[in-house]
N, C-alpha and C positions, 0 to 999 in steps of 0.2 A: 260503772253502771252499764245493763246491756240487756234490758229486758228480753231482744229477740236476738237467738243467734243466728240463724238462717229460716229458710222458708220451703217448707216440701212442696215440690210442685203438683197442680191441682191434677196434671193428668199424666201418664205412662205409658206409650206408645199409642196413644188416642182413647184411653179407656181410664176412667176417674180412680185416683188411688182408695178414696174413702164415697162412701154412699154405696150404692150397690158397684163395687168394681172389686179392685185386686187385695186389698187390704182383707173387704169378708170376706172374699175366698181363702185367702191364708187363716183367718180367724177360722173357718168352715173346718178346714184339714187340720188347725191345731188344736179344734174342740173333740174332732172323731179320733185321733190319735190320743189325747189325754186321757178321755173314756175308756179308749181301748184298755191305756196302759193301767187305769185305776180299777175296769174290770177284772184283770188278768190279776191283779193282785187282790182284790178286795170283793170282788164281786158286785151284785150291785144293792150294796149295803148305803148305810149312812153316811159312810165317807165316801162312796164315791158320788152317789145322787149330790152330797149335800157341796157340789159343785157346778151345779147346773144353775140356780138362779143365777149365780155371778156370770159364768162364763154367756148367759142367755143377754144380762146387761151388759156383759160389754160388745156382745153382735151389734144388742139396738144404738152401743154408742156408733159404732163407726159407722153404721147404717145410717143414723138420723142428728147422731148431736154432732157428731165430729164435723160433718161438711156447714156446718150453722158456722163452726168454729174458721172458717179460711177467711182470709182477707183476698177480698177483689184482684186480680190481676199479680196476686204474689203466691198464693198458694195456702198452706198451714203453716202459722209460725209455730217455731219450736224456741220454747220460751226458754232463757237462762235460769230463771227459777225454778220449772219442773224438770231439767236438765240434772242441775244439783240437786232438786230432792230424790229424783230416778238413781244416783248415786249414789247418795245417804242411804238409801235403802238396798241398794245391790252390797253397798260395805257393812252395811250393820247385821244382813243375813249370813254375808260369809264369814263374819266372825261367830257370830249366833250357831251355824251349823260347826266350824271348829271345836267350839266352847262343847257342844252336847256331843259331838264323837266321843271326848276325851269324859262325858259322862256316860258313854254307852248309848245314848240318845241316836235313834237313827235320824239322818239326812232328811227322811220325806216328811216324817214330825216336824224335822221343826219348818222346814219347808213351808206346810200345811198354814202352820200354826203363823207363819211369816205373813203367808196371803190373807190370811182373816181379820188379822190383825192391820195391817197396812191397809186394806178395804175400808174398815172401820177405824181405824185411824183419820186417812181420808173424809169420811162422810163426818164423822165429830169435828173435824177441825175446820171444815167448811160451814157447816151449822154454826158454829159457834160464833164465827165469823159476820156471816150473814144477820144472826139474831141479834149483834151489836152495831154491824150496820144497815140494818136491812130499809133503811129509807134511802140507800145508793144504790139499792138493787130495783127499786121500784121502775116498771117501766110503762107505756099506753096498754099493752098490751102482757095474757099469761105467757106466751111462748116466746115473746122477747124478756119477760122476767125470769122466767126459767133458764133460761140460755149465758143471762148474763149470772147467774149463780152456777152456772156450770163451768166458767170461766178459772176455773182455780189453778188452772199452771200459768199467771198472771201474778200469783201472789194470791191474799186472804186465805191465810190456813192459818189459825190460831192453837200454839203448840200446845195447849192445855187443854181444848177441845179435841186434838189429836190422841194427845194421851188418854183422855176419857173416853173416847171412843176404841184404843187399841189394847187399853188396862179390859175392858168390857170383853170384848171378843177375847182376849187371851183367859179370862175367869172361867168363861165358858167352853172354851175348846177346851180348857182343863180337865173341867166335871166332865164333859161329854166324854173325854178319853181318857178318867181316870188318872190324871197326873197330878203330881203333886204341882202345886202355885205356887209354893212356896222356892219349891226346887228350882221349876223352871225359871221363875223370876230371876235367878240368880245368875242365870244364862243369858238370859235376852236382856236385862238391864243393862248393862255398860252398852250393848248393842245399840239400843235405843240413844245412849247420849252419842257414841261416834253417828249414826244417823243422821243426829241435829246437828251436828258442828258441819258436813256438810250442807243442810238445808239452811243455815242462817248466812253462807258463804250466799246461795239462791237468792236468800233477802237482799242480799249486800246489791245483788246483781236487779233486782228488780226495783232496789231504790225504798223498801219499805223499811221497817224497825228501824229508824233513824236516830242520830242521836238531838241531842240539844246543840246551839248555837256554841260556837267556840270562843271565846275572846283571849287570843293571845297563844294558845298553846298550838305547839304543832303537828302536835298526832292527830290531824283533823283532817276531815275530805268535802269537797261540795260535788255537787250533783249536776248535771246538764240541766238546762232549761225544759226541755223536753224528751220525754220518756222513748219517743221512736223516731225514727228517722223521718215517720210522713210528716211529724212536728203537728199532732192532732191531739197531741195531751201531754201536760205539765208533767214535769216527775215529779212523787209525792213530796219530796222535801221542800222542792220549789215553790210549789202551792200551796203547804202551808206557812211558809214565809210570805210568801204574796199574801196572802189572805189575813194572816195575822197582823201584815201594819210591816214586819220587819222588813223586805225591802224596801221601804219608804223611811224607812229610819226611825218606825216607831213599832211598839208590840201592844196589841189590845189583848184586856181579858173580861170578862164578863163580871159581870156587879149585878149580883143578883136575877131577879129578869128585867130587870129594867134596863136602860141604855149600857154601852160597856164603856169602860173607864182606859185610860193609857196608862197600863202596866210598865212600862220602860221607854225611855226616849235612846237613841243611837250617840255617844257623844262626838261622833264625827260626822254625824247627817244632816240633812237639811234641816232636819226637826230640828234638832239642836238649834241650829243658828236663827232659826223663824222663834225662838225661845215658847217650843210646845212644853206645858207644864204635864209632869208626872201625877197620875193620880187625876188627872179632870177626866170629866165625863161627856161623852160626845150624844150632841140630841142632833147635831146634822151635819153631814160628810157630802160635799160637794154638791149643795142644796138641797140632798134628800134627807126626808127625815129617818131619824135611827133610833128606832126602839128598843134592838134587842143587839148582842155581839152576830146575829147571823146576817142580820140585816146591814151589816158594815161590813163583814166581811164579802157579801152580795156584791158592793158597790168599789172593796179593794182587786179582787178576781178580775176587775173588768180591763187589768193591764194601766199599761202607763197613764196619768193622768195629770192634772194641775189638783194639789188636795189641798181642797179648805175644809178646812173642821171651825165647828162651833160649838162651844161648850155650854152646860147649865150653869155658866157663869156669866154665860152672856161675852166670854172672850170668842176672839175671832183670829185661828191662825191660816195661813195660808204659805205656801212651798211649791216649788217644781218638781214633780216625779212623770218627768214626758220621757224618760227613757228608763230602763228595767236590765239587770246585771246577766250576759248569759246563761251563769252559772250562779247557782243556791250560794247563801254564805256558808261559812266552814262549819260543818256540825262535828260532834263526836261520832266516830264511828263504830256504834253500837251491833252492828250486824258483824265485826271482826272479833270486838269483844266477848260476844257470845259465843262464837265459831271456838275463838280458844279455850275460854271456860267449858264449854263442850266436851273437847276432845284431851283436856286434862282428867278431867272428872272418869271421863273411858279411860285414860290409862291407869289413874291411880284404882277405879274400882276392878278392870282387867287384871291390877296385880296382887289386889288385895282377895280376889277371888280365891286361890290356892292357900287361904292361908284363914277363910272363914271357919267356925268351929262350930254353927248351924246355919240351917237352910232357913232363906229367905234373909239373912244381913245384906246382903249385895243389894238387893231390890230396894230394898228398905232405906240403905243410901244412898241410892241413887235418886227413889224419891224425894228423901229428904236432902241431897244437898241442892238438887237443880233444884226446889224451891225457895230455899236460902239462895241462892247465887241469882235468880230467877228475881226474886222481890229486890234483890241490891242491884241488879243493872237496870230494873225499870227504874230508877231516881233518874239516869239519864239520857233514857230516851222521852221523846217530844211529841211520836207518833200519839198515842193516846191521851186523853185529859182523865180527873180525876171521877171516882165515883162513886155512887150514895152521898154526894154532898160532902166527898172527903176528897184531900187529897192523893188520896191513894187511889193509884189505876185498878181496873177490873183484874187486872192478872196477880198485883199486887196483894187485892183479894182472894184470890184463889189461891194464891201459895201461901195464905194466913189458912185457911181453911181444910187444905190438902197437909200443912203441917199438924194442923188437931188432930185432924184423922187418920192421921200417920201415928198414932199415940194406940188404936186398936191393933194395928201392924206390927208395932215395936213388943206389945203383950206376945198377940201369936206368937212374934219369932222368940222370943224369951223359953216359952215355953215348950220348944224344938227339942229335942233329944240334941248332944254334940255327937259332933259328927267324928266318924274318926280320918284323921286329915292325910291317916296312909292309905285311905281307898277315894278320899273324896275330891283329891285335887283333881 
């Protein structure tokens, strides 16, 4: 784990790189040359104006959000997560632009089509993000809640919010340019999954998509205690073992809304030996009372402590937890897992490509197997709990529902003309 790799410094021979300094100037010259070159070829039609809102937002980032974004006395971090997704997306383009040469497809299309997509990519996967946690985004004030939703090379990008967001722009730069969707899909899909197999390497690095607790096996990894070097924040795996009971040697889960119950005792922990029963329900955690699992987990955050609990039984256990492990226990390492499933999925559909016999099969499996492969790794990760009052995570849902509607996809492409495979590879 490595959330921050290094840190740009705040100023460049006495003149600040971001806010009004040397950054907008460069942004200034790379906007008037872009123009230029989109005039000279396009004039100033729909493609080239319809590059002015974007390039206008990202003037006002580096103008007003990006300097929000420095930390005091170090500069800009530059995160290991939007590092690896900056990657993912420079490899999943230049295979993208490969793929359409070899269909005739010029370079600036799919270019084009790369930046719209990856735009809206971006904004879906952070929406998405946000709407499932947006009681962590809350802050006193709009422009420190805004700020902290802008934070996204930190991690929260939610890859099915991404894809809804970059499947949308791509529908549409379709129509708008007369392309076939069906074709191009068959281009840019294996693209998109080598993209993710690098961005899940990002996750690995920022400590999120985690897996479950290990017992026993050794394809397992823990985490640091903390996420950065100033030691001002848990890494997430850490915290949620603190919070859940497991470093202390016990796992709570929620019973209803009423108090939460202890889901699993540690059989090598203090719980163990203070003989805490599986399955009781806790009404008080170190004299406080506990109504709900948030309100215990409140009172586990608070670090090491002496824990008594008392149960609606009226039993009373009590243990030493005055000292706390530096590192997370072993979980599975579910951001590796994915990384591979990923970049298997790109080669087998990269090679399955020259051999499809209509347009749109590629897309179509690529949709369909990331959310097959997608709903079978969530069994083992821990980051999220279940939903709609099911065991099944929010994503878990989404790949039941993205695979329905992969059933209108599967009609279209059925009903494709075959292709002939001596002009189409």
């Amino acid at each position: 784990m490595r959330q921050t790799l290094f840190y740009i410094p705040h100023e460049l021979a006495g003149v600040p790189l971001f806010g009004v300094g040397w950054m907008l100037a460069v942004w200034l010259v790379l906007t008037v040359v872009l123009l230029f070159v989109l005039w000279r070829r396009h004039g100033w039609s729909g493609e080239t104006l319809g590059y002015l809102p974007v390039l206008l937002v990202m003037g006002a980032a580096i103008a007003f959000v990006v300097p929000r974004l420095e930390v005091d006395g170090l500069g800009l971090p530059i995160r290991g997560y939007g590092a690896f997704m900056l990657a993912g997306v420079v490899a999943g383009v230049a295979t993208a632009v490969y793929r359409g040469k070899q269909q005739g497809i010029e370079s600036d299309q799919i270019m084009s089509l790369a930046f719209w997509m990856f735009v809206a990519g971006i904004v879906g996967a952070r929406l998405f993000f946000i709407i499932q946690y947006w009681e962590t985004f809350q802050r006193p004030t709009a422009i420190e809640t805004i700020g902290q939703m802008l934070k996204f090379t930190e991690g929260g990008l939610v890859v099915y919010g991404s894809l809804a967001g970059a499947l949308l722009a791509y529908a549409v730069f379709c129509r708008r340019h007369h392309m076939s969707a069906l074709a191009i899909g068959d281009i840019i899909g294996p693209s998109m999954l080598l993209g993710l197999a690098f961005g899940r390497i990002g996750c690995l690095m920022n400590g999120c998509c985690y897996g479950g607790v290990c017992e026993g096996e050794t394809a397992c990894i823990s985490f640091p205690k903390y996420a950065s070097v100033k030691q001002d924040k848990l890494s997430p795996p850490y915290h949620r073992q603190l919070v859940s009971g497991q470093l202390h040697g016990i796992r709570l889960a929620a019973q209803g809304d009423g108090p939460p119950r202890i889901a699993a005792v540690s059989p090598t922990g203090p719980a163990d030996e203070a003989q805490v029963p599986v399955g009781a329900r806790i009404i008080r955690l170190n004299g406080r009372q506990v109504a709900t699992l948030n309100d215990a987990q409140a009172i586990l955050a608070q670090g090491p402590l002496e824990l008594v609990i008392e149960t609606s039984e009226g039993e009373r256990f009590a243990w030493s937890a005055t000292t706390l492990p530096p590192r997370s226990l072993p979980v599975q390492p579910t951001q590796i897992y994915s990384s591979i499933n990923a970049f298997l999925l790109f080669c087998t559909l990269w090679l399955f490509f020259p051999l499809r016999w209509k347009n749109g099969q590629v897309i179509f499996l690529t949709l369909a197997l990331y959310a097959i492969s997608r709903f079978v790794l969530e069994m083992i990760r821990t980051d999220e709990g279940g939903y709609l009052h099911t065991s099944l995570t929010i994503s878990q849902w989404v790949s039941v529902l993205a695979l329905a509607a992969l059933i209108a996809l599967g009609i279209a492409v059925h009903r494709q003309p075959r292709l002939d495979l001596r002009t189409a590879a």
